[in-house]
RONUZA-517449 format. One record per residue: chain; x, y, z of N, C-alpha, C in turn; residue number from 0; residue in one letter. Coordinates in Angstrom, 1 decimal, always signed. Example, Ala and Ser with C-alpha at 12.3 -4.5 7.8 and 13.67 -1.06 7.14 Angstrom:
# RONUZA-517449
ATOM;sevex;n_c1;n_c2;n_c3;ca_c1;ca_c2;ca_c3;c_c1;c_c2;c_c3;kese;lolum
ATOM;A;+13.2;-5.7;+7.8;+12.3;-4.5;+7.8;+13.2;-3.3;+7.8;0;A
ATOM;A;+12.8;-2.2;+7.1;+13.7;-1.1;+7.1;+12.9;+0.0;+7.9;1;S
//
This chain:
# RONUZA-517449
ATOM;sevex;n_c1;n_c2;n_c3;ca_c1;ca_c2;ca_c3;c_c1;c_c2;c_c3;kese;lolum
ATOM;A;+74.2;+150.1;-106.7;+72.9;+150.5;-106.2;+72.8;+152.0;-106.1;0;X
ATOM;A;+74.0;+152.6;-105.6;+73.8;+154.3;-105.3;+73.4;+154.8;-106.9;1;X
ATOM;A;+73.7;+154.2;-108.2;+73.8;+155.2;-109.1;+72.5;+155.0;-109.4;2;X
ATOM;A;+71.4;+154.1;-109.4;+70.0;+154.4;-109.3;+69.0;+155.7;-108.9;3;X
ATOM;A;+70.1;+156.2;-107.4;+69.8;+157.3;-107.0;+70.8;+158.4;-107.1;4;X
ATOM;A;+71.1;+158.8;-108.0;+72.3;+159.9;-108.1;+71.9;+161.1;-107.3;5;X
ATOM;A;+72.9;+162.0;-107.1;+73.0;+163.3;-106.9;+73.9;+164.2;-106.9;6;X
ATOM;A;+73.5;+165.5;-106.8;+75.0;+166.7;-107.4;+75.9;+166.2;-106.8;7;X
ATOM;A;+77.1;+166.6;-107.5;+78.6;+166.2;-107.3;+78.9;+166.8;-105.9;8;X
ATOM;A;+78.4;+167.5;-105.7;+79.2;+168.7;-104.5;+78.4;+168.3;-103.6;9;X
ATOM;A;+77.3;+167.4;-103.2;+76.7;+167.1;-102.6;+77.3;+166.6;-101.2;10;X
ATOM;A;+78.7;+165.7;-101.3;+79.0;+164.8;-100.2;+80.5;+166.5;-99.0;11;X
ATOM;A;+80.8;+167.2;-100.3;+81.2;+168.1;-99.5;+80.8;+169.5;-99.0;12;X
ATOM;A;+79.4;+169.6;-99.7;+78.5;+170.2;-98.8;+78.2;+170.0;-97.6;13;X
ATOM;A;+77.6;+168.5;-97.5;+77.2;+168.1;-96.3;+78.7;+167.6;-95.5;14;X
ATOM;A;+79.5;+167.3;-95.5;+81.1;+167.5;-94.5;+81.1;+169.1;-94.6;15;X
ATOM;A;+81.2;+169.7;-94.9;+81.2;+171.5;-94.2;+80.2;+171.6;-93.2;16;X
ATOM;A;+79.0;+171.4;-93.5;+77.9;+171.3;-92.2;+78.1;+170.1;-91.0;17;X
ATOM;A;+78.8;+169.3;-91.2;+79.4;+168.3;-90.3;+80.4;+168.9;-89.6;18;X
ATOM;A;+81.3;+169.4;-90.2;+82.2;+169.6;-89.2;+81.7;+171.4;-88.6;19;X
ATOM;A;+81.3;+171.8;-89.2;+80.5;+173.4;-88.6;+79.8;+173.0;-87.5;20;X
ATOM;A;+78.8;+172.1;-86.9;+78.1;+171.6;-86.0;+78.8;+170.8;-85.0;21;X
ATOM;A;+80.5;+169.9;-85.5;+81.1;+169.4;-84.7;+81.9;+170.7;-84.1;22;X
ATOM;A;+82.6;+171.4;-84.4;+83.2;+172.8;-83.9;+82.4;+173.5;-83.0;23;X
ATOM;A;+81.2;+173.6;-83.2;+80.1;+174.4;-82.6;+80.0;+173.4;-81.1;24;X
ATOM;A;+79.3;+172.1;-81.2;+79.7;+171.3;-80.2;+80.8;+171.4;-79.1;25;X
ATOM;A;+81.7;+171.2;-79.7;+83.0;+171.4;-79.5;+83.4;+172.3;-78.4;26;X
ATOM;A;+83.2;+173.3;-79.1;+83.2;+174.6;-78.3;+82.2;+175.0;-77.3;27;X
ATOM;A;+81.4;+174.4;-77.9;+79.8;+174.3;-76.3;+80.4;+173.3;-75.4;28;X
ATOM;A;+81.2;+172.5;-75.2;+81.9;+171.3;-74.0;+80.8;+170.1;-74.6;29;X
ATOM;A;+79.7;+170.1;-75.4;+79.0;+169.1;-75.2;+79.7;+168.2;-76.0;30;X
ATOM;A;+80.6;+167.6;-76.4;+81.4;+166.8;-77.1;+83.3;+167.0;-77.1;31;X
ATOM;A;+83.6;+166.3;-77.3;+85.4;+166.2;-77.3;+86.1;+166.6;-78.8;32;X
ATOM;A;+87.0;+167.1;-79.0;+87.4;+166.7;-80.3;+87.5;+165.1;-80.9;33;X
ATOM;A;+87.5;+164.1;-79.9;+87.9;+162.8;-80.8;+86.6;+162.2;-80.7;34;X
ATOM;A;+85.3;+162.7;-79.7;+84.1;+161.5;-79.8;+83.6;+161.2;-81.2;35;X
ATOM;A;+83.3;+162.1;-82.3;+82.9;+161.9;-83.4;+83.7;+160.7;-83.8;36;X
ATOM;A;+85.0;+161.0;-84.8;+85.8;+159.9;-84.7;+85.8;+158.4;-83.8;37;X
ATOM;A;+85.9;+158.4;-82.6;+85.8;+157.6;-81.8;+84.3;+156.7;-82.0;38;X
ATOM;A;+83.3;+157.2;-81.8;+81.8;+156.7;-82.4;+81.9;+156.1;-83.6;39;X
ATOM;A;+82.6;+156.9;-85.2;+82.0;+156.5;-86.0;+82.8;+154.9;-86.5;40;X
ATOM;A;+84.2;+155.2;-86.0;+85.4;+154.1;-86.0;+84.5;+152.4;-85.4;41;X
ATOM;A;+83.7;+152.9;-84.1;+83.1;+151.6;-83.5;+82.1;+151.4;-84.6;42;X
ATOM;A;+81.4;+151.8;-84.9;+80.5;+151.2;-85.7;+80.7;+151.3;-87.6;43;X
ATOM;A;+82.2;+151.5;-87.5;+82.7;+151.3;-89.0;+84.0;+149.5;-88.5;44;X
ATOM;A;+83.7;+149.4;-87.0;+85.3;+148.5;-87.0;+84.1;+147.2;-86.0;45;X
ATOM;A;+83.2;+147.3;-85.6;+82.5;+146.4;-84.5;+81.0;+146.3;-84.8;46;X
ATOM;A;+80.5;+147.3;-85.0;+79.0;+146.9;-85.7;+78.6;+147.2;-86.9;47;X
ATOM;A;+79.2;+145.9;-87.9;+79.6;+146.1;-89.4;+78.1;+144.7;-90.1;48;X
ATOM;A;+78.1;+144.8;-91.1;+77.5;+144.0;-91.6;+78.1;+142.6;-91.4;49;X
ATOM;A;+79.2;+142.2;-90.9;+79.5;+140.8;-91.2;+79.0;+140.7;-89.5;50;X
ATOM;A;+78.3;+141.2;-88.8;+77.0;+140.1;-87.6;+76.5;+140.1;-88.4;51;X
ATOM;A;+75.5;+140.7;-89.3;+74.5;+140.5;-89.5;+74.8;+139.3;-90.6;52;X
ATOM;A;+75.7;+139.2;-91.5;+75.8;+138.0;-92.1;+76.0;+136.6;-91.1;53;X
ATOM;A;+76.8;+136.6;-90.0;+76.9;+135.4;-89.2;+75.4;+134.9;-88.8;54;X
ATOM;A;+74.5;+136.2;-88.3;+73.0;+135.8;-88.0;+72.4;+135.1;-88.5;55;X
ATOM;A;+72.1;+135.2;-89.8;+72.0;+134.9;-91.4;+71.9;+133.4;-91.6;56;X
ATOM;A;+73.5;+133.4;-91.5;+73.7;+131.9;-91.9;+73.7;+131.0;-90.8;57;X
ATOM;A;+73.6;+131.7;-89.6;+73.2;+130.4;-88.2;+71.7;+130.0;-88.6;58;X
ATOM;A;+70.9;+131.1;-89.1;+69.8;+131.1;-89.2;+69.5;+129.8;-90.4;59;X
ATOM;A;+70.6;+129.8;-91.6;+70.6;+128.9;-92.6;+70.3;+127.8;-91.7;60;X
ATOM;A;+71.0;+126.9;-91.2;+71.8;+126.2;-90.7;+71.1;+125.4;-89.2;61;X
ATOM;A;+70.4;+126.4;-88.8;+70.0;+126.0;-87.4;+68.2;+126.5;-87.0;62;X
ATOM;A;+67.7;+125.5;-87.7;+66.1;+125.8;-87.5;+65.4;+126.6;-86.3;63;X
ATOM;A;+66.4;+125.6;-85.4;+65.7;+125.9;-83.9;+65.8;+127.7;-83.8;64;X
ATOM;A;+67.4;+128.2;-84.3;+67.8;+129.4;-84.0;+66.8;+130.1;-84.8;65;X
ATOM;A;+66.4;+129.9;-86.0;+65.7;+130.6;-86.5;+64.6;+130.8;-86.7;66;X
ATOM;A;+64.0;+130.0;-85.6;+62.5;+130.2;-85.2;+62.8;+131.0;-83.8;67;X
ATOM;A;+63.8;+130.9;-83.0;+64.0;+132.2;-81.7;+64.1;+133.7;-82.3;68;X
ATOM;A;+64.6;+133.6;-83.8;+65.0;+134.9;-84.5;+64.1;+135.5;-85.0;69;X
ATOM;A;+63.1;+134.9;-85.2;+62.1;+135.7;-85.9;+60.8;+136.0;-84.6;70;X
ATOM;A;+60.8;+135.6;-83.3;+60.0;+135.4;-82.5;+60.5;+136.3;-81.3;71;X
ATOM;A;+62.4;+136.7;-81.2;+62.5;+136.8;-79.7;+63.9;+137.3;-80.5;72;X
ATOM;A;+64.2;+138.5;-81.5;+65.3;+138.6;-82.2;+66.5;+138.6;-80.9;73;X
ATOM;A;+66.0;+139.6;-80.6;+67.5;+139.8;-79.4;+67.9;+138.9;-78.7;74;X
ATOM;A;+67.3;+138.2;-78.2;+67.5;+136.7;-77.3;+68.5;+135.9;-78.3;75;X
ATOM;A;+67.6;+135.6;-79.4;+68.3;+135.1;-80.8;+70.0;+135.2;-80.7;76;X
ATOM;A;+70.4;+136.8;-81.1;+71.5;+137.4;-81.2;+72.5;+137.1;-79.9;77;X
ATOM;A;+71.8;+137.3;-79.0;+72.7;+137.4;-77.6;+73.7;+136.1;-77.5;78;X
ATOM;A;+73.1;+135.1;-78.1;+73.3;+133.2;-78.2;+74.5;+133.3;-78.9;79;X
ATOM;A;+74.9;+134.0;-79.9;+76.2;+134.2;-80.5;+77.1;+135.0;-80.4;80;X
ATOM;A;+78.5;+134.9;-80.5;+79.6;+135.5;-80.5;+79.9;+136.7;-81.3;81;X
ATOM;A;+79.1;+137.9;-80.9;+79.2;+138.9;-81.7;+79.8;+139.8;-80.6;82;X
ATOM;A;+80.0;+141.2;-81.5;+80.8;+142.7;-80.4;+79.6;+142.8;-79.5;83;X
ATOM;A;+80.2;+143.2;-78.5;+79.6;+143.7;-77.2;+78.5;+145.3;-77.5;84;X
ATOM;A;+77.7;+145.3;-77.4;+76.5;+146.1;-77.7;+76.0;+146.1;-78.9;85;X
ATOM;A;+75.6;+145.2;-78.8;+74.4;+144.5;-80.6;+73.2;+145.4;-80.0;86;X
ATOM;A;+72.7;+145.3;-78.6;+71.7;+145.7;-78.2;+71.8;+147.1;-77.9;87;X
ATOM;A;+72.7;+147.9;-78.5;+72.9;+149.3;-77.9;+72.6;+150.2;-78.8;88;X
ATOM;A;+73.3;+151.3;-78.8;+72.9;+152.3;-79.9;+72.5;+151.8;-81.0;89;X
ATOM;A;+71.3;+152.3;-81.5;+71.0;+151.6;-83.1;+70.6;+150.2;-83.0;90;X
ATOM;A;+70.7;+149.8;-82.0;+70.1;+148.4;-81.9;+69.1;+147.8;-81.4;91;X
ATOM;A;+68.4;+149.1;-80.8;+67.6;+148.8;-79.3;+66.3;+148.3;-80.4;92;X
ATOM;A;+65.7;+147.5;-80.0;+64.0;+146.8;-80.6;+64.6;+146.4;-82.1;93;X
ATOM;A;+66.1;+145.9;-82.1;+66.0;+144.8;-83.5;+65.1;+144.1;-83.6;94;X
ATOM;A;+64.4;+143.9;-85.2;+64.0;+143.0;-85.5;+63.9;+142.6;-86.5;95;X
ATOM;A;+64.0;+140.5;-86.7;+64.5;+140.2;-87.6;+62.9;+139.6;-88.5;96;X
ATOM;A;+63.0;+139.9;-89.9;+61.9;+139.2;-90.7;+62.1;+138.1;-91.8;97;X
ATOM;A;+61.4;+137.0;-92.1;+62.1;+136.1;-92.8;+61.6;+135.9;-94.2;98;X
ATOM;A;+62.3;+135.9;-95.1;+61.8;+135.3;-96.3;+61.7;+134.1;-96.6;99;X
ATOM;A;+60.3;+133.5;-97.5;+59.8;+132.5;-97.1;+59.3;+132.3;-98.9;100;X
ATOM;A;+59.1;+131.1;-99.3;+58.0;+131.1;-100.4;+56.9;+132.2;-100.5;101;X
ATOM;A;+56.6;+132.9;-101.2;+55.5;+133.4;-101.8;+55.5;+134.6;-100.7;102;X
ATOM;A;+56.8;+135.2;-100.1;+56.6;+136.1;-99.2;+58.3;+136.5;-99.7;103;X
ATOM;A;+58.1;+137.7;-99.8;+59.5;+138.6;-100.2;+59.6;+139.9;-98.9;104;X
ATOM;A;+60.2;+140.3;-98.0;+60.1;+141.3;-97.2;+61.0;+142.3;-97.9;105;X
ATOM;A;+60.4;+143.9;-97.6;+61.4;+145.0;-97.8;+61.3;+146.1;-96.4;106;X
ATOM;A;+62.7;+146.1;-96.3;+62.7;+147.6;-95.2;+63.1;+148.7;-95.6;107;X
ATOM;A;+61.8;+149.4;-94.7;+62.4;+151.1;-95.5;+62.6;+152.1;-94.5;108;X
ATOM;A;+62.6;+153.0;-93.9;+62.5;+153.9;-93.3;+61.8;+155.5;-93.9;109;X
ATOM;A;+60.4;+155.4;-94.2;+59.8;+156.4;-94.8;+60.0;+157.7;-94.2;110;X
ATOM;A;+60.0;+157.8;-92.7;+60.5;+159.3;-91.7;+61.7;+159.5;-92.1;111;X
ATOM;A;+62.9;+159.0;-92.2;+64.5;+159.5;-92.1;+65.5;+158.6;-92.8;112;X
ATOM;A;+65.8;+157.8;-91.5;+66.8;+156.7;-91.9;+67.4;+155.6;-90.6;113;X
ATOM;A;+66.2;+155.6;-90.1;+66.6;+154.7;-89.0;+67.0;+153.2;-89.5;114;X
ATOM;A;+67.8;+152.5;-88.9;+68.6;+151.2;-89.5;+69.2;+150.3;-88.4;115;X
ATOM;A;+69.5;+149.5;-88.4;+69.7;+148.2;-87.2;+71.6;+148.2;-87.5;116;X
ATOM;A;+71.7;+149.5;-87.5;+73.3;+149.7;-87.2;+74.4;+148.6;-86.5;117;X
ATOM;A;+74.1;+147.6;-85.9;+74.8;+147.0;-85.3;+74.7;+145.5;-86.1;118;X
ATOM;A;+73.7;+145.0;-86.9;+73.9;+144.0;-87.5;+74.0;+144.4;-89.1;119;X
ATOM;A;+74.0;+145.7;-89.5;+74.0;+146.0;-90.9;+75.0;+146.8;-91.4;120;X
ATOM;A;+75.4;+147.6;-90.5;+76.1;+148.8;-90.4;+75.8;+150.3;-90.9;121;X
ATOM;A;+76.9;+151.0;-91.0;+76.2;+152.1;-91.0;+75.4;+152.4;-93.1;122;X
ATOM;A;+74.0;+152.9;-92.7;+73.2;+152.7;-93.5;+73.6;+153.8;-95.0;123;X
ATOM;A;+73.5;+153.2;-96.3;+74.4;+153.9;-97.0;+73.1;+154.6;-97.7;124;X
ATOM;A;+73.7;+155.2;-98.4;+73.2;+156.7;-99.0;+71.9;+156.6;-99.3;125;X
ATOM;A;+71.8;+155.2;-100.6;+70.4;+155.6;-101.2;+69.3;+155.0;-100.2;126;X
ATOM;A;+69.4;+154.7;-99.2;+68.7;+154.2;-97.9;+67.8;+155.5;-97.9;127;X
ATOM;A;+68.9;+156.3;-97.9;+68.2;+157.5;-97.0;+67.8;+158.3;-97.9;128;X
ATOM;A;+67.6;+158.3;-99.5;+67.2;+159.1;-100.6;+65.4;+158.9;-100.5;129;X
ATOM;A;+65.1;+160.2;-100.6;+64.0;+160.2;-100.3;+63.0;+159.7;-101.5;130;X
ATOM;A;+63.4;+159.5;-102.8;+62.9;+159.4;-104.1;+62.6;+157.6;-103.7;131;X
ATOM;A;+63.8;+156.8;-102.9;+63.8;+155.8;-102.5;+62.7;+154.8;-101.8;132;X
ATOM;A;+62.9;+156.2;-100.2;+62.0;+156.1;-99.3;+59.9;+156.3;-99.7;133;X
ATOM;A;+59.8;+157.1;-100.6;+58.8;+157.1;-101.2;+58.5;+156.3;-101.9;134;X
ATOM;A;+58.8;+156.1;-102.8;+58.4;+154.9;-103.8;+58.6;+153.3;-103.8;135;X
ATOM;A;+59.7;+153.2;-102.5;+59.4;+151.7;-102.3;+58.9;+151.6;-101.1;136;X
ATOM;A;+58.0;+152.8;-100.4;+56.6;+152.4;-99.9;+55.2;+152.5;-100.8;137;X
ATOM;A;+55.4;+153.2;-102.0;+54.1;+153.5;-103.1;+53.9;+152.4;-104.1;138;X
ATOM;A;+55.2;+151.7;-104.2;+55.4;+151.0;-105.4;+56.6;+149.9;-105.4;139;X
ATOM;A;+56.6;+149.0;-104.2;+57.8;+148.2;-103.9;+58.0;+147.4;-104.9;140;X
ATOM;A;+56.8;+146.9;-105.4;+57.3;+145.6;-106.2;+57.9;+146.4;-107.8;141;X
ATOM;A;+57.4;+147.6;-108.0;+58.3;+147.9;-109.2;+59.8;+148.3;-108.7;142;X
ATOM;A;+60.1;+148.9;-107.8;+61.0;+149.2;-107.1;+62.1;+148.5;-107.2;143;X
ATOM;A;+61.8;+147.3;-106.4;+62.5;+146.0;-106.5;+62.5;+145.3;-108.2;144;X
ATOM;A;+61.8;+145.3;-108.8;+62.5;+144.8;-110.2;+63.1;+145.8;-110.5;145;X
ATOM;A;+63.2;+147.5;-110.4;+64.3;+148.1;-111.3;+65.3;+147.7;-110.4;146;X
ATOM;A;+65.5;+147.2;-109.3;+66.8;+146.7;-108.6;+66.6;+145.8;-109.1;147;X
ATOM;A;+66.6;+144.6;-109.8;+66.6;+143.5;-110.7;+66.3;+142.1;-109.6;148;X
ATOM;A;+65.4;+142.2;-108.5;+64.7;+141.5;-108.4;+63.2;+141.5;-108.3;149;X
ATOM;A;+62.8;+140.7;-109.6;+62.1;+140.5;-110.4;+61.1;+139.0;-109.1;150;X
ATOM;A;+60.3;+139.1;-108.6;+59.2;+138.2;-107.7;+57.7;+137.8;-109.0;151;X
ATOM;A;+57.6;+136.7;-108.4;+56.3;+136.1;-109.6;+55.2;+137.1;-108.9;152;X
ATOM;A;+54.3;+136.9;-109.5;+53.1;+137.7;-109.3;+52.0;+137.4;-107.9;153;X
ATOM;A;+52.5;+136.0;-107.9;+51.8;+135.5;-106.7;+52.5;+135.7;-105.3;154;X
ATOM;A;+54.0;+136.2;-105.6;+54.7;+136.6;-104.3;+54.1;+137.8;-103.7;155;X
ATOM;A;+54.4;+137.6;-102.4;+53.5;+138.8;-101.6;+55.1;+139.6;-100.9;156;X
ATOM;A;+54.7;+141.0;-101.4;+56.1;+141.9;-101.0;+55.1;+142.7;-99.3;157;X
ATOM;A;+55.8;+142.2;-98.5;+55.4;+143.3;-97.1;+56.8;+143.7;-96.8;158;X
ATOM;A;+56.1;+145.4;-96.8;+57.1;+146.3;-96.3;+57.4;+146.8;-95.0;159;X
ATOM;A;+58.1;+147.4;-94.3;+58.7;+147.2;-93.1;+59.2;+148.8;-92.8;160;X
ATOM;A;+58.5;+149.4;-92.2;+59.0;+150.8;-91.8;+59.8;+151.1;-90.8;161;X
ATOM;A;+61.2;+150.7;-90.7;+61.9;+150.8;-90.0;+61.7;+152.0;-88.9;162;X
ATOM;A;+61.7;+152.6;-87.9;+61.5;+153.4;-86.8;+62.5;+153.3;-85.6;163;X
ATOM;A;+62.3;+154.5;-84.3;+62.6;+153.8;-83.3;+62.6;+153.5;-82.2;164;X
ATOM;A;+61.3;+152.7;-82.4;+60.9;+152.0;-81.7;+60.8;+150.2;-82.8;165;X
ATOM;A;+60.8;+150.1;-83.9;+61.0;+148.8;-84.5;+62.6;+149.2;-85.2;166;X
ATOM;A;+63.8;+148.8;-85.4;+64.7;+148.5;-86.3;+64.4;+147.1;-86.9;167;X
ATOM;A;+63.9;+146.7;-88.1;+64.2;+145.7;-89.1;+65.0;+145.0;-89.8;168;X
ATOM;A;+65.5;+144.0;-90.1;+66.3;+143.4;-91.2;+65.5;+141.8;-91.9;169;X
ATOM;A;+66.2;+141.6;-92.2;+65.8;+140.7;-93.3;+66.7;+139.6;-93.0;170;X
ATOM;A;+66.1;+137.8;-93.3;+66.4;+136.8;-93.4;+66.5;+136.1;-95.0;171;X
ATOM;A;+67.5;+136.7;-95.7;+66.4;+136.5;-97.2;+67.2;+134.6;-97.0;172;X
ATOM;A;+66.3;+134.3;-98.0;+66.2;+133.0;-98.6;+67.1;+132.7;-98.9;173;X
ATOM;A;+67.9;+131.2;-98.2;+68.9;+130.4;-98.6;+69.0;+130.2;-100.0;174;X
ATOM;A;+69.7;+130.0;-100.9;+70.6;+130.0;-102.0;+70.2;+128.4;-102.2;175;X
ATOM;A;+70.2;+127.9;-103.3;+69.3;+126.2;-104.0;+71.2;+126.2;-103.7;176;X
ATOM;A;+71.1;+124.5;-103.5;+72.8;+124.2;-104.0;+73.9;+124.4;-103.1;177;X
ATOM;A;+73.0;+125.0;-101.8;+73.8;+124.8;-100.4;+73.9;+124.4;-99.7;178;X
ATOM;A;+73.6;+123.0;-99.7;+73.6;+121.9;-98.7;+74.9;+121.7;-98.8;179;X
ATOM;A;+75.4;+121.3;-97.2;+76.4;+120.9;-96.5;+77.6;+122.4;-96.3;180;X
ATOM;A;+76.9;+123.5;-97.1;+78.0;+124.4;-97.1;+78.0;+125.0;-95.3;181;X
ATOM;A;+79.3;+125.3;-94.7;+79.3;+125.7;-93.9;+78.9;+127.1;-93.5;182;X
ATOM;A;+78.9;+127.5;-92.0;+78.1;+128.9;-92.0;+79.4;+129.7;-92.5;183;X
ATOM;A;+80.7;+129.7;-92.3;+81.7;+130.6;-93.1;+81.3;+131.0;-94.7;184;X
ATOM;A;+81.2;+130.0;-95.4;+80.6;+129.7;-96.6;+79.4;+130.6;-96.8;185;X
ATOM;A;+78.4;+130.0;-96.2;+77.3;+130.4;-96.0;+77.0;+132.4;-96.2;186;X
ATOM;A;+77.9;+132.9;-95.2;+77.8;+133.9;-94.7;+78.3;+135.1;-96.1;187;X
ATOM;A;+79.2;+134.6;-96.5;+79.6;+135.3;-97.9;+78.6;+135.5;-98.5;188;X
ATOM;A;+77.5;+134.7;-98.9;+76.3;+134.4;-100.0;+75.6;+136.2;-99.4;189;X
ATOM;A;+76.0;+136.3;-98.3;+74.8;+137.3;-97.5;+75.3;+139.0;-97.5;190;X
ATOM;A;+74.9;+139.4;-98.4;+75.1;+140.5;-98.6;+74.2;+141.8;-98.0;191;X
ATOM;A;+74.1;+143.4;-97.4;+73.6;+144.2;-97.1;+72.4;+144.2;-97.7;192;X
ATOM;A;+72.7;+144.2;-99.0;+71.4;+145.2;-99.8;+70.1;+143.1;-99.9;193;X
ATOM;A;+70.8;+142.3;-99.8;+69.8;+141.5;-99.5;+69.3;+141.4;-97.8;194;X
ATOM;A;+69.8;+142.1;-96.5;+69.1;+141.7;-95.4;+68.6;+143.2;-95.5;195;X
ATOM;A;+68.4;+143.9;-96.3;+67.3;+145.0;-96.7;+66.1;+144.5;-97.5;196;X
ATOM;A;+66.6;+143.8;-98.3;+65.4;+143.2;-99.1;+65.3;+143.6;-100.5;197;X
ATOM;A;+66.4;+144.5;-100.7;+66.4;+145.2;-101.7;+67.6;+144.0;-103.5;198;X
ATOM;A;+67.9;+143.1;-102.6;+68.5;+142.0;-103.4;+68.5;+140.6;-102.5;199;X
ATOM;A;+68.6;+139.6;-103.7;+68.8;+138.4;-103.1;+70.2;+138.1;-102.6;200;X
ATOM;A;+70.3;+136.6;-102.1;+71.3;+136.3;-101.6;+71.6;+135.2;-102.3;201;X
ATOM;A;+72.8;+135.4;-102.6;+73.7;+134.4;-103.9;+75.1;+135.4;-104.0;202;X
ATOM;A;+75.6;+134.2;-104.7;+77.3;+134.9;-105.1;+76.8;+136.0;-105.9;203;X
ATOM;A;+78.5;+136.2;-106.0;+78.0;+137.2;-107.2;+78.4;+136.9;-108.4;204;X
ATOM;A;+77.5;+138.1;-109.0;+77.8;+138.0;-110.8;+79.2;+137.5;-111.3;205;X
//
């Protein structure tokens, strides 16, 4: 996906010299510790990772009832399952979930920045936040989405989703033909990041 959106090579340690220049600065102001950085990014690289948001997913496969509370009352939805302790916290506050349906494809974008539902998707990767991204798959989603090689008939309707925060977004995409009886473990593999963005379907892989 990132190489759609490329950028200079020096790019990623540019931006770590201004990371850690701003954490030192912090640092030395008292307004942070040497380990909170680490400590923060560890929780939401080890506790609010994309595999909730695959279990969501596939309860959602699986369980009608849940999946009409998910799309109506997301958080409530969530709270019902066995997930880490603050789904509802940082990055989480006003989750919400959208479903894919026949003749309806959903995409989330975040056109201001890069706001992201960090607790069921995890932390939001690069070309999320490319602005060439953020532009054009609000000007032009449906071409957007076929150079990401999902290709929608003509009659499908693409609504886009401006992540914010006050709304965080994700996607419900469409069960997989050929999965009946599969369990939600099963299930949950089929569910990948870049499809509860909307930016791919959900199926094995290639």
């Amino acid at each position: 996906m990132s190489e759609l959106f490329s950028y200079p090579a020096d790019r990623e340690e540019a931006s770590a010299a201004q990371v850690q220049a701003l954490e030192a600065l912090l640092i030395e102001k008292g307004v942070i510790t040497g380990s909170t950085v680490d400590k923060v990014l560890g929780y939401f690289e080890s506790e609010m990772t994309p595999l909730n948001g695959k279990k969501i997913v596939a309860r959602a496969w699986v369980d009608p009832e849940f999946a009409r509370l998910l799309a109506t009352d997301t958080p409530r939805a969530i709270a019902q399952l066995d997930l880490p302790e603050g789904m509802a916290g940082a990055e989480g506050e006003h989750i919400a979930a959208v479903v894919n349906e026949p003749g309806v494809h959903n995409l989330v974008i975040c056109s201001l920045c890069s706001c992201f539902p960090w607790p069921v998707l995890g932390l939001p990767p690069y070309w999320y936040k490319d602005p060439v991204f953020r532009a054009r798959a609000a000007r032009e989603p449906r071409v957007v989405l076929a150079e990401l090689g999902v290709r929608l008939d003509d009659d499908t309707e693409v609504r886009v989703w401006d992540s914010s925060g006050h709304s965080r977004w994700f996607v419900v995409p469409a069960r997989p033909a050929g999965t009946e009886g599969w369990s939600e473990e099963q299930l949950a593999e089929l569910v990948t990041t870049e499809s509860m963005i909307g930016v791919a379907l959900a199926g094995p892989a290639a």
